[in-house]
GUFIMAR-49977 format. One record per residue (C-alpha): residue number from 1; z, x, y. Coordinates in pm, 1 decimal, padded with zeros to 6 digits. Each point is the difference from the previous one (the first is absolute). Example, Ala and Ser with C-alpha at 12.3 -4.5 7.8 and 13.67 -1.06 7.14 Angstrom:
BEGIN
<n->1 c3->00780.0 c1->01230.0 c2->-00450.0>
<n->2 c3->-00066.0 c1->00137.0 c2->00344.0>
***
This chain:
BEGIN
<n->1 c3->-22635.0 c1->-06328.9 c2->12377.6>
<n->2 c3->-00154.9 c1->-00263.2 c2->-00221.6>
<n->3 c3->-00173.8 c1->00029.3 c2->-00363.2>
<n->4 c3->-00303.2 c1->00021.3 c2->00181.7>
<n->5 c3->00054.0 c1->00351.1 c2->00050.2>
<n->6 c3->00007.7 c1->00016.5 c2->-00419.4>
<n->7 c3->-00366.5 c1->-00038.5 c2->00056.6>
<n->8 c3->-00242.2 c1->00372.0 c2->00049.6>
<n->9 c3->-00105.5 c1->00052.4 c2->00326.6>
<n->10 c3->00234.0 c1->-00243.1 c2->00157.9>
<n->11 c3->00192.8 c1->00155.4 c2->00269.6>
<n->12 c3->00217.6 c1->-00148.4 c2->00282.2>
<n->13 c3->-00314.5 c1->-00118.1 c2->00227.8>
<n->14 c3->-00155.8 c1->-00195.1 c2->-00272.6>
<n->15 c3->00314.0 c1->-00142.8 c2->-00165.2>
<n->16 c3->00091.3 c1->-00124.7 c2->00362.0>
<n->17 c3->-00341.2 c1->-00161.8 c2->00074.2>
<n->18 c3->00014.2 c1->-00137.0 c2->-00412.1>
<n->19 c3->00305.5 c1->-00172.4 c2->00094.1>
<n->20 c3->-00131.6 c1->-00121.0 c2->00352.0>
<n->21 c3->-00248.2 c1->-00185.8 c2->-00173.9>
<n->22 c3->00228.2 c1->-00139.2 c2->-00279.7>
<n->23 c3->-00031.8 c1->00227.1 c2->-00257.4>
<n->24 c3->00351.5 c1->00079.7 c2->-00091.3>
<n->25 c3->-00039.5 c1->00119.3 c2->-00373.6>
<n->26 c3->-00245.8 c1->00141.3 c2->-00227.8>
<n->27 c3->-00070.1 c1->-00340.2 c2->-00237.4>
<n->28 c3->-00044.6 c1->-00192.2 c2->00384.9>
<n->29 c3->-00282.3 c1->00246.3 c2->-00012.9>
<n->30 c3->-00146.5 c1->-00040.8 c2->-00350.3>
<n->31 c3->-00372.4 c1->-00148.3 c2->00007.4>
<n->32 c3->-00042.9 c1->00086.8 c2->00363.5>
<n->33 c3->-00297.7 c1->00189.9 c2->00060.2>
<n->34 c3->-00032.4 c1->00291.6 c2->00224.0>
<n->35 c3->-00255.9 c1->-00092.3 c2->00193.1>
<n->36 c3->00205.3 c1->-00319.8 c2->00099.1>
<n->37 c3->00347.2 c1->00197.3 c2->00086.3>
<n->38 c3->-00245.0 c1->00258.6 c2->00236.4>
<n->39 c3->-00111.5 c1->-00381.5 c2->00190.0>
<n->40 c3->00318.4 c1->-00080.5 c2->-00001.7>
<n->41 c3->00140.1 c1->00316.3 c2->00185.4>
<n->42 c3->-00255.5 c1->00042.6 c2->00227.5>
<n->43 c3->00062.8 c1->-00415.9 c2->00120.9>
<n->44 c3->00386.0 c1->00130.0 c2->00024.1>
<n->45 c3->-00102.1 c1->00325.7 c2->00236.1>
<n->46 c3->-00266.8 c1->-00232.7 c2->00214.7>
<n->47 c3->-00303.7 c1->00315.6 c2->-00081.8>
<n->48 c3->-00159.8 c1->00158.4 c2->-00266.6>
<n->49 c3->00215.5 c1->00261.4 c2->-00192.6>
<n->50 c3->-00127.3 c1->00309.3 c2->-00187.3>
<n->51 c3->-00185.7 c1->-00067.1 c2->-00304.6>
<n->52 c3->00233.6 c1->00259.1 c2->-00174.4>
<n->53 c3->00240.3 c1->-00338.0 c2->00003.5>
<n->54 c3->-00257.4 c1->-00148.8 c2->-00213.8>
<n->55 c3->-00008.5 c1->00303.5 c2->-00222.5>
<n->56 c3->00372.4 c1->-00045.3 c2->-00039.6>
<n->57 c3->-00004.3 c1->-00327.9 c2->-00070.8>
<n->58 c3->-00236.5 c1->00022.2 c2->-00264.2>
<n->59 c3->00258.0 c1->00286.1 c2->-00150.8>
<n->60 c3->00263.9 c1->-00282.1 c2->00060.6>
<n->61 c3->-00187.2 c1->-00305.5 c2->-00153.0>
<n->62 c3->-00073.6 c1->00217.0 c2->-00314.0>
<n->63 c3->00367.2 c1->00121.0 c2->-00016.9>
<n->64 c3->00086.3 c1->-00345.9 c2->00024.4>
<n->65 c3->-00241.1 c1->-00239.7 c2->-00228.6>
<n->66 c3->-00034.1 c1->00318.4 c2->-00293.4>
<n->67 c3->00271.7 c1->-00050.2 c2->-00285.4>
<n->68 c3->00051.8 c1->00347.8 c2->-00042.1>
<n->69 c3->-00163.5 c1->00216.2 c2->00324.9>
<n->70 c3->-00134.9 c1->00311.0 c2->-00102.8>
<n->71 c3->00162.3 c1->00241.5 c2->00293.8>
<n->72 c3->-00289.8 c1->00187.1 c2->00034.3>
<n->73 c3->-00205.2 c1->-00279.1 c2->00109.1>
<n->74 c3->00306.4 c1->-00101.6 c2->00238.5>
<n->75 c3->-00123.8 c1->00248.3 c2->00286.7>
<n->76 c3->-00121.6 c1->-00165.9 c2->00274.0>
<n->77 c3->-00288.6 c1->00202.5 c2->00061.6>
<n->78 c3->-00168.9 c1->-00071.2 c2->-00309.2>
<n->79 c3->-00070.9 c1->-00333.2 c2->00138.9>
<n->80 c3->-00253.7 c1->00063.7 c2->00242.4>
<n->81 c3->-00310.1 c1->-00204.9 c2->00018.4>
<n->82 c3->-00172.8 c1->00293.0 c2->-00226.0>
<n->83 c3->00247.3 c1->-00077.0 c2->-00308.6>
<n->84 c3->00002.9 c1->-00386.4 c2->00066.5>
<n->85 c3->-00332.2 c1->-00077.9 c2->00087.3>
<n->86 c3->-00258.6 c1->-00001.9 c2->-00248.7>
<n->87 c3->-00172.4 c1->00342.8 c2->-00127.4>
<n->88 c3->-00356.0 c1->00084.7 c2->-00024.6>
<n->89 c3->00054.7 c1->-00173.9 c2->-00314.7>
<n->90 c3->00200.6 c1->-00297.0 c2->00054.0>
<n->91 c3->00331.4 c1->00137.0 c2->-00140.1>
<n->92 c3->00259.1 c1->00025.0 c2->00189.0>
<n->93 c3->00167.1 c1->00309.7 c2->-00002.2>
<n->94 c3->00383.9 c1->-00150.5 c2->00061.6>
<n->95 c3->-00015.3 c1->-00181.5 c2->-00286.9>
<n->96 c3->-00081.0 c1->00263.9 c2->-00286.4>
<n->97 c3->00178.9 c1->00155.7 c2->-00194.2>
<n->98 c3->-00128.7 c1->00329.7 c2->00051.4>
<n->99 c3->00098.1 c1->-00039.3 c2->00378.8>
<n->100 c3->00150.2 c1->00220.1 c2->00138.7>
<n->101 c3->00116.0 c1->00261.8 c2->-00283.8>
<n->102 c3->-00341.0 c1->00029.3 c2->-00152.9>
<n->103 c3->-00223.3 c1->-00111.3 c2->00248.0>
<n->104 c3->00011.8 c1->00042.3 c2->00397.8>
<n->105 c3->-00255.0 c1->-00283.3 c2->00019.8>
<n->106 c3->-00360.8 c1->-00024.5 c2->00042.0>
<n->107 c3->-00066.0 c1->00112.8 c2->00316.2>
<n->108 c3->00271.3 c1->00281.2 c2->00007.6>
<n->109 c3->-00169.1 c1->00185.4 c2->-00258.5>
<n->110 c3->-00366.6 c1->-00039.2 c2->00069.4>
<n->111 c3->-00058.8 c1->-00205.7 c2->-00285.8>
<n->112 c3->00109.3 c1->00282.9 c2->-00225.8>
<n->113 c3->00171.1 c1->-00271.4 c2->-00198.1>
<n->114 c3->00241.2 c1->00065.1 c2->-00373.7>
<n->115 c3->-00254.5 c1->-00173.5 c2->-00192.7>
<n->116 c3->-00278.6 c1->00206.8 c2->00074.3>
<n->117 c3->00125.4 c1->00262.2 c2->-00303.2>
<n->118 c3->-00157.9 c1->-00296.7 c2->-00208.0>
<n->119 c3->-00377.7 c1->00067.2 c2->00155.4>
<n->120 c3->-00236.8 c1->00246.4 c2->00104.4>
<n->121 c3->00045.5 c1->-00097.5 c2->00343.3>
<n->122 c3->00155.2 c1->00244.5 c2->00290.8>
<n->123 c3->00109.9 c1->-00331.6 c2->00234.3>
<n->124 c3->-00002.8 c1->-00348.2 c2->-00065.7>
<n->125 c3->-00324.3 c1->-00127.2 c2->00018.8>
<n->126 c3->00091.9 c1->-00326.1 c2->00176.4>
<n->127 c3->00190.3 c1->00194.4 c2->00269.7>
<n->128 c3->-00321.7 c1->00227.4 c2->00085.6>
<n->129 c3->-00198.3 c1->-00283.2 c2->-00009.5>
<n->130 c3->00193.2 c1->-00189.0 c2->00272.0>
<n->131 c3->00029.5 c1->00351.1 c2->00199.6>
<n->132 c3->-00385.7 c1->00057.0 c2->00002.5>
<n->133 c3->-00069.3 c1->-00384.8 c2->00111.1>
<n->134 c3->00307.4 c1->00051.7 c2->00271.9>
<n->135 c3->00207.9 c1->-00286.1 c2->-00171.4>
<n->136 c3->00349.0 c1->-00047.0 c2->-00035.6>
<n->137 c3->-00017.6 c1->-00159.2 c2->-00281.8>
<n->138 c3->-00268.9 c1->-00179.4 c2->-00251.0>
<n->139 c3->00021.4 c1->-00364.6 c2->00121.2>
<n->140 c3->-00287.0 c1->-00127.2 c2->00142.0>
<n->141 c3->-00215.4 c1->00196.0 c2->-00231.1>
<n->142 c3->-00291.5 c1->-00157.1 c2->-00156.0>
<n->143 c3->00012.2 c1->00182.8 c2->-00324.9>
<n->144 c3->00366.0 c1->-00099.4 c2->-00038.3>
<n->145 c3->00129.7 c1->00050.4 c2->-00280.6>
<n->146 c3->-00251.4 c1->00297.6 c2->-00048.8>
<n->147 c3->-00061.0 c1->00289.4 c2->-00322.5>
<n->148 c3->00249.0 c1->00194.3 c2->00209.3>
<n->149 c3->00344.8 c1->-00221.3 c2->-00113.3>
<n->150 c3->00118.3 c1->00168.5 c2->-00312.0>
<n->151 c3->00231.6 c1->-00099.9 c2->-00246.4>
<n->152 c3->00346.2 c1->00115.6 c2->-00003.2>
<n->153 c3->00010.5 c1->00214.8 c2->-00367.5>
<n->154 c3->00371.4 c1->00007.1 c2->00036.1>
<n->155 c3->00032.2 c1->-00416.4 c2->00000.9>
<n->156 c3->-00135.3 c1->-00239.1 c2->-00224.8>
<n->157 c3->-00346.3 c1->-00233.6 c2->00029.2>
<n->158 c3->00285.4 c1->-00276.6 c2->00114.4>
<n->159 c3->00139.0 c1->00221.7 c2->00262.9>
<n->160 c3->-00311.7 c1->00155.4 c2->00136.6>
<n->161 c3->-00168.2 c1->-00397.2 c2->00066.1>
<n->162 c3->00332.0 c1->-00122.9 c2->00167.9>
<n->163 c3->-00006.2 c1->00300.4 c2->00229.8>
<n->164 c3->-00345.8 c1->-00025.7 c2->00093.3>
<n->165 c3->00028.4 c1->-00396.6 c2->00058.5>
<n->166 c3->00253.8 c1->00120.4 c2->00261.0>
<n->167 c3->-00188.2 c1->00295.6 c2->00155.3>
<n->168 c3->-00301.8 c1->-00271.3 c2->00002.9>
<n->169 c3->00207.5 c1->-00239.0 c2->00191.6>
<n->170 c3->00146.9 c1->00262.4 c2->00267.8>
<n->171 c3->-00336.6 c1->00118.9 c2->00085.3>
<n->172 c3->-00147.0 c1->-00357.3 c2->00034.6>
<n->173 c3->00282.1 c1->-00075.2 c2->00238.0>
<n->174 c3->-00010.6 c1->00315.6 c2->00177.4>
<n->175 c3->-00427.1 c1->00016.2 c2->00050.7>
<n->176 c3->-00010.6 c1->00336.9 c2->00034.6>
<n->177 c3->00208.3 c1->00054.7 c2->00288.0>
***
């Protein structure tokens, strides 16, 4: 058994196909990103594998490349596309820091998100918007960034621009998809 098996969710099927291709600690694993290690096994097994590797993986590459993992968030299942892809919103659930104590993410809860106690609203308005229109998310909107984004009140001005730069930029990348 190797110090791969130090890292959640690594059993004896995926410490054996770490080490068949190369991976023989945890720092010969730091920077790798999941989606790369989930290529690389399904090259080694000659087919496509079950995306629930790729969930892993994710779990892994977090574990991995965060200085001190939160094990909460170490759970492979909270790394499905729905907490890794972007939100209605462009946030991404993964990386808050209301995820997963606080927060189930976006999509779990209907929009019924922990900031709402802050407005008169019942749901998030961005998150009925994109249900009503069919959308998985805002980008490819034409009203983008519309009256709907509201500020954080529990961050700063500072805080509340950076994270919307970022939402901006995941929804332009992801069109709407």
């Amino acid at each position: 058994m190797s110090e791969l098996r130090n890292i959640p969710n690594v059993g004896d099927q995926t410490e054996q196909d770490l080490l068949a291709m190369g991976y023989t600690t945890i720092a010969s694993l730091k920077g790798k990103r999941a989606e790369e290690l989930y290529e690389e096994e399904c090259r080694l097994r000659g087919c496509t594998i079950d995306r629930c590797q790729l969930y892993l993986y994710r779990a892994v590459e977090y574990f991995v490349n965060t200085d001190h993992p939160d094990p909460e968030k170490c759970k492979w299942w909270l790394w499905k596309d729905d907490y890794v892809l972007p939100s209605p919103c462009g946030a991404v659930c993964a990386e808050c820091g209301n995820f997963p104590s606080a927060c189930s993410g976006c999509r779990k809860i209907r929009g019924k998100v922990f900031w709402l106690q802050y407005t008169d609203k019942d749901v998030c308005p961005i998150y009925q918007c994109c249900r009503e229109k069919k959308k998985h998310n805002c980008g490819g909107c034409p009203e983008l960034p519309c009256a709907r984004f509201m500020k954080d009140p529990t961050l700063s001005d500072e805080e509340n621009e950076a994270h919307l730069k970022q939402m901006m930029a995941r929804l332009r990348k992801e069109g709407g998809k």
